[in-house]
C-alpha positions in Angstrom: -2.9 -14.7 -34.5 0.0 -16.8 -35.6 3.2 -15.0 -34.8 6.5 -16.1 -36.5 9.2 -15.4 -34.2 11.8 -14.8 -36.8 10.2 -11.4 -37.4 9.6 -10.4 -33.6 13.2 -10.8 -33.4 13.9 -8.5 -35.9 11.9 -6.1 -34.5 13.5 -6.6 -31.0 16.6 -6.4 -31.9 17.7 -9.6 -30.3 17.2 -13.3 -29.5 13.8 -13.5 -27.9 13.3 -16.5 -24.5 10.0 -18.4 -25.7 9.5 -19.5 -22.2 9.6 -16.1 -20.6 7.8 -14.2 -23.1 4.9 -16.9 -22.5 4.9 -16.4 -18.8 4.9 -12.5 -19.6 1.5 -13.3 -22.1 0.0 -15.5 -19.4 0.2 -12.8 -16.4 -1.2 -10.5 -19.2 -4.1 -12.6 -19.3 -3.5 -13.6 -23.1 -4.3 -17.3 -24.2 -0.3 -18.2 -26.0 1.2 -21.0 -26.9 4.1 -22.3 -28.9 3.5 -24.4 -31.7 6.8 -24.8 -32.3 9.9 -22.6 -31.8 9.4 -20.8 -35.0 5.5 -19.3 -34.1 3.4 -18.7 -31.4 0.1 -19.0 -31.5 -1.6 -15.2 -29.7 -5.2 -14.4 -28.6 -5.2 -11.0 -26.8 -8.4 -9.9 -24.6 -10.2 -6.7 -26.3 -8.7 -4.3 -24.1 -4.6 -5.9 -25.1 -5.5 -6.7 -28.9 -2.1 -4.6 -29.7 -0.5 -8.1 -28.5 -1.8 -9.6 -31.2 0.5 -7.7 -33.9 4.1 -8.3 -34.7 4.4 -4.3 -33.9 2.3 -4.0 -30.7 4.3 -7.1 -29.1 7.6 -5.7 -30.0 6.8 -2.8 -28.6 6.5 -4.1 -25.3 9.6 -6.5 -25.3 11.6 -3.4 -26.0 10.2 -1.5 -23.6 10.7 -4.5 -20.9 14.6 -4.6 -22.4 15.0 -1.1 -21.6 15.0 0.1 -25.6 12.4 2.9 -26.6 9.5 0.7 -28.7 9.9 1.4 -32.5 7.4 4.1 -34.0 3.3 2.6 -34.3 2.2 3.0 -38.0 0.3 5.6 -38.5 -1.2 6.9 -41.8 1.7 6.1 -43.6 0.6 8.1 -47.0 -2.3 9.7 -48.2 -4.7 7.7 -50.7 -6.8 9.4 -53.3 -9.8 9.9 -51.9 -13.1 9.0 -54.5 -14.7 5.8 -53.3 -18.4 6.2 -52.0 -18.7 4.7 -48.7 -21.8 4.9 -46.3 -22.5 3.5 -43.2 -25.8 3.2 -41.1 -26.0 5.1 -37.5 -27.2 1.6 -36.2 -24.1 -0.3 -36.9 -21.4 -0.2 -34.1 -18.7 0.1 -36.4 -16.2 1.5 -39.1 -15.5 0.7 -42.2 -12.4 1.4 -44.9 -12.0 0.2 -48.0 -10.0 0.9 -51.7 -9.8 0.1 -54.9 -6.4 -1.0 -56.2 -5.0 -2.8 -59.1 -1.8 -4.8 -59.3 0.2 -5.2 -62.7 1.3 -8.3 -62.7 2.1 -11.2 -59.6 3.4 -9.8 -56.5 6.5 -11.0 -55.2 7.6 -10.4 -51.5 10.5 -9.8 -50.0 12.6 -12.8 -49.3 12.3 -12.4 -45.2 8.8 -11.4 -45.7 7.6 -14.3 -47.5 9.6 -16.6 -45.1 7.7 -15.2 -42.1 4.3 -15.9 -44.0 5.2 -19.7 -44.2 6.5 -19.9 -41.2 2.7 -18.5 -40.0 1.1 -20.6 -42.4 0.2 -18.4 -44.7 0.0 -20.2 -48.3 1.4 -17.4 -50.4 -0.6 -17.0 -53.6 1.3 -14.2 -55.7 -1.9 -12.0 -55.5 -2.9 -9.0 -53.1 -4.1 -11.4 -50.3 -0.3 -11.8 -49.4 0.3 -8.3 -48.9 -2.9 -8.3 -47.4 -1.6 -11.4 -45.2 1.7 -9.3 -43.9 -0.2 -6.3 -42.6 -2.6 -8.4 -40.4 0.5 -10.1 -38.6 2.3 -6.5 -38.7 -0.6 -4.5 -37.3 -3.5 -7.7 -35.8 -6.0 -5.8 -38.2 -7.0 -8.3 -40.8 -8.5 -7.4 -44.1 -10.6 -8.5 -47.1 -10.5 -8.4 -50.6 -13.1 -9.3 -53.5 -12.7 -8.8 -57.8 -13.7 -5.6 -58.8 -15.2 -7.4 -61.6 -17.7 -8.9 -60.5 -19.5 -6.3 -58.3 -20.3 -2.4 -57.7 -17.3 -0.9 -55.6 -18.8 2.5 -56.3 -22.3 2.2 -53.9 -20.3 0.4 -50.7 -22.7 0.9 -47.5 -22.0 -0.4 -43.8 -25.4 -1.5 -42.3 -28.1 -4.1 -41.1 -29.3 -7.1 -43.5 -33.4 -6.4 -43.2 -34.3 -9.5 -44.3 -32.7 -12.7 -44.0 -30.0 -12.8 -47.0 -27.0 -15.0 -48.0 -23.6 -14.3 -48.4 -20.4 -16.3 -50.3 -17.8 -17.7 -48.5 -14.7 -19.6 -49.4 -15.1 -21.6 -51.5 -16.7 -19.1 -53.8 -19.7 -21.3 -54.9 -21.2 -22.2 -51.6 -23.8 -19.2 -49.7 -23.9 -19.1 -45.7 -27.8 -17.3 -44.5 -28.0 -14.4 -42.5 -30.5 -13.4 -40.0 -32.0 -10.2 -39.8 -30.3 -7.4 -38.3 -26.8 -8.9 -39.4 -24.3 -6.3 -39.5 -22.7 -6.3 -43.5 -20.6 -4.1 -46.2 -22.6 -4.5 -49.4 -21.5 -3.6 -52.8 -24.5 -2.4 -54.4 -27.0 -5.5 -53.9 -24.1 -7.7 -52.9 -23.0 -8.7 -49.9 -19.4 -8.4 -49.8 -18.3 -8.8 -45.6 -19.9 -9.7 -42.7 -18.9 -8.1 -39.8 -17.8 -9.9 -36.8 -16.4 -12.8 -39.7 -13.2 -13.2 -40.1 -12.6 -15.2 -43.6 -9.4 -15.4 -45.6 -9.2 -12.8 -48.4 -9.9 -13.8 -51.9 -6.5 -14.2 -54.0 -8.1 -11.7 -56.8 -5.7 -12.5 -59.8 -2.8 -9.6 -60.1 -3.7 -8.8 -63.8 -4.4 -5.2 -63.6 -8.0 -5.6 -62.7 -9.6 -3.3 -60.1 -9.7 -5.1 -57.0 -11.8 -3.8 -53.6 -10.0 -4.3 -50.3 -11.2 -3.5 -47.2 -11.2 -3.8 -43.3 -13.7 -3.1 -40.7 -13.8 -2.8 -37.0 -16.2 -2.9 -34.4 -17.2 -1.7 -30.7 -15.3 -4.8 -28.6 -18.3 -4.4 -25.8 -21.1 -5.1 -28.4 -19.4 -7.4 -30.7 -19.1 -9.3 -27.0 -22.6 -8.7 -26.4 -23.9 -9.7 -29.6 -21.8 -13.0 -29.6 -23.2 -13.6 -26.0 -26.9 -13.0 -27.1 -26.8 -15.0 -30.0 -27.6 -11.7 -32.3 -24.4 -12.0 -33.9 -24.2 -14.8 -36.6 -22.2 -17.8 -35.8 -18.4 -17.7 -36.9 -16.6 -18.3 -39.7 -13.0 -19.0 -39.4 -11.5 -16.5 -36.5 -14.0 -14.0 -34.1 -12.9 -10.3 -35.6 -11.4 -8.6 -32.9 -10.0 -5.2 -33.7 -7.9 -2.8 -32.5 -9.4 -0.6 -29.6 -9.9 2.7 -31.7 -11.6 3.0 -35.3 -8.9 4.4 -36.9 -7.4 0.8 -36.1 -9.0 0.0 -40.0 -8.0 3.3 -41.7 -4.4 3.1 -40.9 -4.6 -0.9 -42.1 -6.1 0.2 -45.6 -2.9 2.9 -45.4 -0.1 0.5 -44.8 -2.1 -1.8 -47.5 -1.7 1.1 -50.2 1.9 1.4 -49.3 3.2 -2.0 -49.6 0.7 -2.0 -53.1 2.9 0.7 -54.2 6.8 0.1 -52.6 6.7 -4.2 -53.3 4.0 -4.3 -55.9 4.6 -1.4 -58.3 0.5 -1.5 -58.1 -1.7 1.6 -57.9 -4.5 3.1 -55.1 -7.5 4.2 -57.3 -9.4 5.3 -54.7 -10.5 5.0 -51.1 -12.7 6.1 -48.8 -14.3 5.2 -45.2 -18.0 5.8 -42.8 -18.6 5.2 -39.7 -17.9 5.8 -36.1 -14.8 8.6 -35.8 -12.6 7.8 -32.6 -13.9 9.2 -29.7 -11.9 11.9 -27.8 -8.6 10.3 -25.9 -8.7 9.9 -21.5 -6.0 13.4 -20.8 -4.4 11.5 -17.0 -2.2 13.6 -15.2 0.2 12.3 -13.0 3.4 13.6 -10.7 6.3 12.4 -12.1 8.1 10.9 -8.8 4.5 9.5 -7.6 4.4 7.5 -10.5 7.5 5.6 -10.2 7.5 5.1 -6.8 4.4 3.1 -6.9 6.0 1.0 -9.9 9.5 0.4 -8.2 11.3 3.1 -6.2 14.5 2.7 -8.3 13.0 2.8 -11.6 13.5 6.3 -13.8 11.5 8.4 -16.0 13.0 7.6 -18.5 12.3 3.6 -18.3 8.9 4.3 -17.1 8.2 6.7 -20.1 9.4 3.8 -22.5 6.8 1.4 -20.7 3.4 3.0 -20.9 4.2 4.4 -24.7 4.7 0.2 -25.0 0.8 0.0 -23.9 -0.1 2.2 -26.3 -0.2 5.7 -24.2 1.2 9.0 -25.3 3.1 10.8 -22.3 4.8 14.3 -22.3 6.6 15.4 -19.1 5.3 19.1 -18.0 7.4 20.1 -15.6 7.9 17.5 -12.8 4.6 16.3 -13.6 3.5 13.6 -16.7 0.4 14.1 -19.3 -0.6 10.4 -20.1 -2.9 10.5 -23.1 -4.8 6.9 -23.4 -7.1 5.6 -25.8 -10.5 5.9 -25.0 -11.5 1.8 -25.3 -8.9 1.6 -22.6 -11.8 1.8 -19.9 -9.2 0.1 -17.2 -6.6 3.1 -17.3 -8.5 5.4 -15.4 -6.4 6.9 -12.6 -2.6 7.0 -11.6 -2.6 3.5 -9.9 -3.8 2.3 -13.0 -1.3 3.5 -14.9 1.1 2.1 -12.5 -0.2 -1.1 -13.2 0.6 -0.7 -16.5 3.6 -0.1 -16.4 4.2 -3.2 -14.0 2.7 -5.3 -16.5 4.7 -4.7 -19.2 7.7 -4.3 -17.3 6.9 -7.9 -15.8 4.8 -8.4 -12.5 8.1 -10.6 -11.4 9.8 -7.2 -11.5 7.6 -5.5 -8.6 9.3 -5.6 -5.6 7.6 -7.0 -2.9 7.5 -4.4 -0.2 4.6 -1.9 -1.0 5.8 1.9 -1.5 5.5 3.7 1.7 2.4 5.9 0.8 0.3 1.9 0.9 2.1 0.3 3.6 0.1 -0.5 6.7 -1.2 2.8 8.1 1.2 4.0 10.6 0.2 3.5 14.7 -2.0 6.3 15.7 -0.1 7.6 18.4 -3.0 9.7 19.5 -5.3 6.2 20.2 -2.4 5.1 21.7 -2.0 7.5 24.4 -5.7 6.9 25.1 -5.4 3.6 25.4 -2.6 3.7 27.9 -4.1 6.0 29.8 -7.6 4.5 30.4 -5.6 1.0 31.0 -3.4 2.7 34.1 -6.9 4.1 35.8 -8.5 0.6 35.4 -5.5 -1.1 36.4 -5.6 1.0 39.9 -9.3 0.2 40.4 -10.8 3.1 38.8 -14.3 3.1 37.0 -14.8 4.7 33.4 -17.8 6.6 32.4 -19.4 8.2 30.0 -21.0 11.6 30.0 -23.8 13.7 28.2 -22.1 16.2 25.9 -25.0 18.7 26.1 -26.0 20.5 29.5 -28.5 22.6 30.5 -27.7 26.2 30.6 -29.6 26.7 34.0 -27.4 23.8 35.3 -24.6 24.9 37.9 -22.1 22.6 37.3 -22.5 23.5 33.2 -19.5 25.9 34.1 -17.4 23.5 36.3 -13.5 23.2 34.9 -14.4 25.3 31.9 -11.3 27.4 31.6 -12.5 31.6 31.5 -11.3 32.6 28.1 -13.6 29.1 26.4 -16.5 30.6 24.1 -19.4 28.9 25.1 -21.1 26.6 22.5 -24.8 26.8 22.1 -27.0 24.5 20.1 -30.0 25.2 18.4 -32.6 22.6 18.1 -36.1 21.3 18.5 -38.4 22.0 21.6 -36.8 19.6 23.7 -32.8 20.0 22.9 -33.8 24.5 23.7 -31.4 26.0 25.6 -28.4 23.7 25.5 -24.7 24.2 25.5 -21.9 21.9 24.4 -19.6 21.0 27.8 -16.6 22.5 28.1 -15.5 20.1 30.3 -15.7 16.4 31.1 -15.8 17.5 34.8 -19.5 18.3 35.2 -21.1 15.3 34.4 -17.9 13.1 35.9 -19.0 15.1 39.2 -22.4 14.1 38.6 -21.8 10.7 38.1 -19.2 10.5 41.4 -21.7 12.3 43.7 -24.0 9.4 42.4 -21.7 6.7 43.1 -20.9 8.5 46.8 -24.5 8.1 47.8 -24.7 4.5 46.8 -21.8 3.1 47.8 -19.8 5.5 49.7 -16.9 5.8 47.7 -16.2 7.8 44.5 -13.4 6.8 41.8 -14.3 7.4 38.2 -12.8 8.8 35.3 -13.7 9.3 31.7 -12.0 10.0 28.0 -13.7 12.2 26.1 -14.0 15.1 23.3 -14.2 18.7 24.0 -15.2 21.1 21.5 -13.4 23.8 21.1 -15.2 25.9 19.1 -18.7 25.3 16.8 -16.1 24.9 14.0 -16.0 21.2 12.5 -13.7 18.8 14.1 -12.2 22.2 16.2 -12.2 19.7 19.3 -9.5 17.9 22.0 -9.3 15.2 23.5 -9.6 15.1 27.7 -8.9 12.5 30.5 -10.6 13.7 33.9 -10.8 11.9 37.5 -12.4 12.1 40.9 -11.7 10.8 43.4 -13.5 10.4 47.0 -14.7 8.6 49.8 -13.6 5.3 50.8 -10.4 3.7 49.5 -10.4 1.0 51.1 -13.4 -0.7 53.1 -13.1 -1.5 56.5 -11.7 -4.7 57.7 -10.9 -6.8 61.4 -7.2 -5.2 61.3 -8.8 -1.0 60.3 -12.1 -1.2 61.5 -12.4 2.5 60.4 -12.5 2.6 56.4 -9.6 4.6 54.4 -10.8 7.4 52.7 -8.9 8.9 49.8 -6.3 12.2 50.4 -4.6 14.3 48.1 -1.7 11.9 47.4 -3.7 9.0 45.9 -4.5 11.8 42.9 -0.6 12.7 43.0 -0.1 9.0 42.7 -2.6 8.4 39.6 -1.2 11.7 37.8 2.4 10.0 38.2 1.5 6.4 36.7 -0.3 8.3 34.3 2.7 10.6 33.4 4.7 7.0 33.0 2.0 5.3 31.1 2.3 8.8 28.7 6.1 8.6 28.5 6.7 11.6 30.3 8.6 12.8 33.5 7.1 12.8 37.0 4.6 16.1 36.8 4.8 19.0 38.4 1.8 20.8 40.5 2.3 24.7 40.5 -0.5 26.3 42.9 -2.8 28.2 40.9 -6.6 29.5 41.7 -9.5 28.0 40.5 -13.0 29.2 41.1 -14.6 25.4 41.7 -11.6 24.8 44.1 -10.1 25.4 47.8 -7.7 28.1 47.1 -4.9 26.7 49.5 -5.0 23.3 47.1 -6.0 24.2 43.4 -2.8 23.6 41.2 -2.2 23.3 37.5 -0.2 20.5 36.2 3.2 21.0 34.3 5.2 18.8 32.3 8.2 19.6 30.8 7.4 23.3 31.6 4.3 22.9 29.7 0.5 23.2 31.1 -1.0 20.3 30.2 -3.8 20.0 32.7 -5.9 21.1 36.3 -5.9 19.5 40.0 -7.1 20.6 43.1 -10.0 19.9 45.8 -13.7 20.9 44.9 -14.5 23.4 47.1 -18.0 22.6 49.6 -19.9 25.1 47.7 -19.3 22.9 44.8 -19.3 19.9 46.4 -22.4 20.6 48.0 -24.1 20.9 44.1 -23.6 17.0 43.9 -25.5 16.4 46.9 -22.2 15.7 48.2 -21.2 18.4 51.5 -18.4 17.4 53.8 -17.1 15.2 51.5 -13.1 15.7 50.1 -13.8 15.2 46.4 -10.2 15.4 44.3 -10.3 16.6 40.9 -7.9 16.3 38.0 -8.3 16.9 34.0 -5.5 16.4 31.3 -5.9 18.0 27.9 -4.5 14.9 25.8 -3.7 17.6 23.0 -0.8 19.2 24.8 0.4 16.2 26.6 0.4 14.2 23.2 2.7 17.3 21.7 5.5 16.9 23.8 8.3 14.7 22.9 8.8 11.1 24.8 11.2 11.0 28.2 13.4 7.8 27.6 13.0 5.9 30.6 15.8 5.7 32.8 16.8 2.2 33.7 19.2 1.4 37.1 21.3 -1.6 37.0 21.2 -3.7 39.7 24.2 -3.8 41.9 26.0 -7.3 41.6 26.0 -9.5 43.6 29.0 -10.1 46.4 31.8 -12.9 45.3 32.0 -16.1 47.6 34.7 -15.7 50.2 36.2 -18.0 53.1 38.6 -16.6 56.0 41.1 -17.6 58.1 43.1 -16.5 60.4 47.2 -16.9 60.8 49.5 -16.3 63.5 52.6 -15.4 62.0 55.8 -13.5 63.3 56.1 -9.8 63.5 59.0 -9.9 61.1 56.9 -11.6 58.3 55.3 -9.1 56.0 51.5 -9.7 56.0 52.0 -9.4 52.0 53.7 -12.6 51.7 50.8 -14.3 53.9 48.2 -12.8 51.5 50.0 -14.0 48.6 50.3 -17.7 49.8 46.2 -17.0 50.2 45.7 -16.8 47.0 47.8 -19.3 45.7 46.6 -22.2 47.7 43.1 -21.1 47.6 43.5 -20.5 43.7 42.4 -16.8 43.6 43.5 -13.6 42.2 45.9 -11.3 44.4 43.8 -8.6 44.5 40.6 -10.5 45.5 42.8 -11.6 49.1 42.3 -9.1 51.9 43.4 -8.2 55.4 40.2 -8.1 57.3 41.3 -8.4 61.3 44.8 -7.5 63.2 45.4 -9.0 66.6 48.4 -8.0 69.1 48.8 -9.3 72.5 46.5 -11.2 74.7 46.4 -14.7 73.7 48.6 -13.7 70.7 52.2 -14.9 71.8 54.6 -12.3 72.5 56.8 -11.5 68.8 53.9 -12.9 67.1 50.7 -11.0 65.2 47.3 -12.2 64.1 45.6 -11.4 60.9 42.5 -12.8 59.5 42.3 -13.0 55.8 39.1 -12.7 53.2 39.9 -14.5 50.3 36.8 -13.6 47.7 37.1 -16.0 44.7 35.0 -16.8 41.2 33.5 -20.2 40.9 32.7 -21.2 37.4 31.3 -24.8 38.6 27.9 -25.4 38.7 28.7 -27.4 42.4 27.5 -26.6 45.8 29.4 -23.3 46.8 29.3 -24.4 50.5 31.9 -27.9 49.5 33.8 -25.0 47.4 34.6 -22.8 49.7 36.0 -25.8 52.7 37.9 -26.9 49.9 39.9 -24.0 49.2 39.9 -22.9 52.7 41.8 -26.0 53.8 43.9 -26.0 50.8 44.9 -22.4 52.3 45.4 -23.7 55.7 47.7 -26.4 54.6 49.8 -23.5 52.8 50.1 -21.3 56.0 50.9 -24.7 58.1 54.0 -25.6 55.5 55.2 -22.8 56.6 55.2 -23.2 60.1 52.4 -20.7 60.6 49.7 -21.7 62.9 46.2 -21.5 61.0 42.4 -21.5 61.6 
């Protein structure tokens, strides 16, 4: 479709930038091109054939410029109804056609006919010009034939059943059709073809009755029959029509009008058959939602303006939006399809780069994380992880090992062999299993595992655990402890504190409290923050001796990750290092009593260039080797060195330079 610019304008309301709104047509996916910066030459995809009218492109310019898009034609008047029309089931399609006369020739508007040139349209004085204007206004094209020469009263949209002909421009020359060719006849004429897209006839505007028409068909199999070869080869442009059937209705209508307001002609009679318009998509979307995913900033307002552009009808209900779309707009579907419309008709260079919150990068699971940190601490301090069955025997005697009193056990129904099962209710029965394993192989037992608990047979009613034992040997033996180290209670005190730093959490707290499956003098529960979070203790020998393992010390500890994930972080606290001394020299002075031991310090600092208050008395000597009337005081002088020099030659330096002070003086120096 050839669109003169000139008019878009005019509907815009404003200068139009050809290079911008070809980049806006291009990320549309629509083939555009300007053939000279009067027209541009359109072809829309099915689904955006609204782009392909002066009206539907508008539309969306004015939207993008932040003006509400101008009022789509609708049926603009009602036409005497009277013509005959019948269409086959078969055929894919709609038709709508009239009969109208013109008096005399029909003269445009000034603009009007200036836009036609300027799309190459070679205006003829008849109906085709009208005819002409409408296709550019609305991208449905139409046809025309004399009245005279056939039967506008037995019109019928169907299939040719035998291979026929049909008269294209010029008049006198006859294309063949195959079979099953989709056609409007006129009695035993064929007056259309429909998928063809031939200039109208300029029928002379002498008051004859003169049938116009305009079709439209299902874009999917006018695709399919193009692609299968059913579909007759083309003359002049492929029909491609608007996305509902009503697309051809409301063409005929505007037709009538313009017969009537710029023609002083007449509508005899019309009439239409074929496919109604199937029931609109209803989309419901929350207001706020919606813009957000488009641009955070953007308004209701703005975004109501864009999707009415596209061709969707939206009411706001509350804080909530009803979209009503077209059916043949199979790609609006959902809310993040609408989004996208509005996007691209706001202009994909318009989307901000940063994706809304809701689709940013999920957000770190701080639940794996804890896991993570805690199974890396254990590793790092040479502990083994395991894995457990989840299902014990109800006979067993450890099944009821670190299950807390108040749990409802959970029993599990299945075939023959799974009979008589419960779901643990701890990870300590089979970690015990496992450790008394590991004790009678290699003497030592240090394993822990990570694992789900159920809390109930409710789905997903579960926690997360962390569970260690610890026993035997710590450390093998060696030439300097021939007797190997075997582990005490405050190797598990030690774990549960790198494991209360790895979690973020203060130093825990062991309150004694009785366990059945411990030594009462050494069963605790753990406590951070005030908060219970978990069980310690040593297995009693009763217990012990179930794992094949009597007379060993076997320490015990399990975390419920639920309650220690709950509680807020502990910043860690972070002790500066004290700083480091300042370089100093000494010396020492012998000086009269009647000289004040400030003026000594001060002569210090000057010669050995150092602040006052940096210059102390260290050392005060009377008598002895001193001279009688005379004192001894040794000095610290502590100075900053910015050089990067040996801070040995520093310090002689200035320590001479101070000794040559006191000496001026007549002060005896070392």
């Amino acid at each position: 479709m050839r669109i003169p610019l000139a008019w878009l304008e005019r509907e815009c309301g404003g200068r139009v930038d050809r290079e911008e709104l070809l980049d806006i047509l291009h990320a549309s996916g629509v083939r555009a091109s300007l053939d000279s910066d009067q027209v541009m030459d359109v072809e829309p995809p099915p689904e955006l054939v609204h782009l392909g009218s002066v009206c539907g492109l508008a539309a969306e310019i004015r939207a993008r410029n932040g003006a509400m898009p101008s009022a789509p034609l609708g049926p603009l008047q009602s036409l005497p109804a009277g013509l005959a029309v019948t269409a086959d089931e078969r055929v894919p399609g709609r038709i709508a056609a009239a009969v109208v006369t013109l008096p005399g020739t029909v003269g445009l508007p000034a603009a009007a006919a200036d836009w036609l040139r300027t799309a190459g349209v070679r205006l003829t004085g008849t109906v085709a010009d009208l005819m002409a204007y409408v296709a550019l206004e609305t991208g449905q094209p139409l046809g025309s034939a004399d009245g005279h020469v056939l039967d506008p009263t037995g019109l019928r949209l169907g299939t040719a059943d035998k291979a026929e002909s049909v008269a294209y421009d010029p008049p006198d020359r006859t294309r063949p059709l195959p079979a099953g060719t989709w056609t409007l006849s006129a009695g035993e004429r064929v007056v259309a073809v429909l998928g063809w897209d031939v200039p109208p006839t300029a029928v002379p505007a002498d008051g004859r009755a003169t049938l116009v028409w305009s079709w439209w068909l299902d874009p999917a199999e006018l695709r399919r029959a193009h692609a299968t070869g059913a579909a007759p080869d083309m003359v002049g442009v492929r029909g491609v029509r608007g996305h509902d059937p009503g697309s051809c209705d409301r063409a005929v209508a505007r037709l009538g009008e313009l017969i009537t307001d710029w023609a002083g002609g007449s509508v005899t009679a019309w009439g239409h058959a074929g496919r109604a318009a199937a029931a609109p998509r209803v989309l419901r979307a929350d207001a706020e939602e919606l813009c957000r995913l488009v641009d955070p900033e953007l308004d209701l307002t703005t975004l109501t303006s864009l999707l009415a552009a596209g061709g969707a009808a939206v009411r706001a209900e509350g804080g909530r939006l009803r979209v009503t779309v077209d059916a043949a707009r199979s790609d609006l579907d959902c809310v993040p399809a609408l989004a996208g419309e509005a996007a691209r008709v706001r202009g994909y260079r318009t989307v901000s780069p940063r994706l809304p919150p809701s689709s940013a990068g999920p957000w770190p699971d701080r639940e794996r994380l804890l896991r993570e940190a805690l199974a890396g601490t254990a590793l790092r301090r040479g502990l083994q992880q395991v894995l457990t069955p989840v299902l014990l025997r109800s006979s067993e005697p450890l099944s009821q090992v670190g299950t807390l009193p108040e749990a409802e056990p959970v029993t599990v129904h299945g075939r023959a062999g799974l009979r008589d099962m419960r779901v643990r209710g701890s990870l300590l029965p089979g970690l015990l299993t496992a450790a008394g394993r590991s004790l009678r192989r290699t003497g030592a037992a240090q394993v822990f595992e990570l694992g789900q608990i159920p809390l109930s047979a409710s789905y997903r009613d579960e926690t997360w655990s962390f569970a260690v034992v610890l026993g035997g040997a710590s450390t093998p033996a060696s030439l300097v402890d021939p007797q190997p180290r075997t582990v005490g209670f405050a190797d598990l005190t030690g774990l549960l504190h790198a494991v209360a730093r790895a979690a973020g959490q203060e130093a825990p707290e062991l309150s004694p409290r009785p366990h059945a499956h411990f030594v009462g003098g050494a069963s605790y529960m753990i406590r951070v923050q005030g908060v219970t979070v978990g069980r310690a203790g040593l297995l009693s020998d009763d217990t012990a001796a179930l794992v094949d393992a009597a007379g060993e010390r076997l320490f015990c500890a399990e975390l419920d990750l639920t309650a220690l994930g709950g509680l807020p972080t502990v910043p860690v606290t972070v002790r500066l290092p004290e700083p480091l001394p300042l370089p100093a020299f000494n010396v020492t002075v012998v000086v009269p009593d009647a000289v004040s031991a400030a003026d000594v310090l001060q002569v210090v600092a000057e010669a050995g260039r150092t602040q006052r208050r940096l210059v102390t008395v260290k050392d005060l000597l009377k008598g002895g080797r001193v001279p009688v009337g005379h004192i001894s005081l040794t000095v610290r002088a502590e100075f900053t060195c910015q050089d990067a020099g040996p801070l040995r030659a520093e310090r002689r330096r200035r320590r001479e330079a101070a000794l040559r002070a006191l000496g001026e003086r007549g002060w005896s120096g070392q």
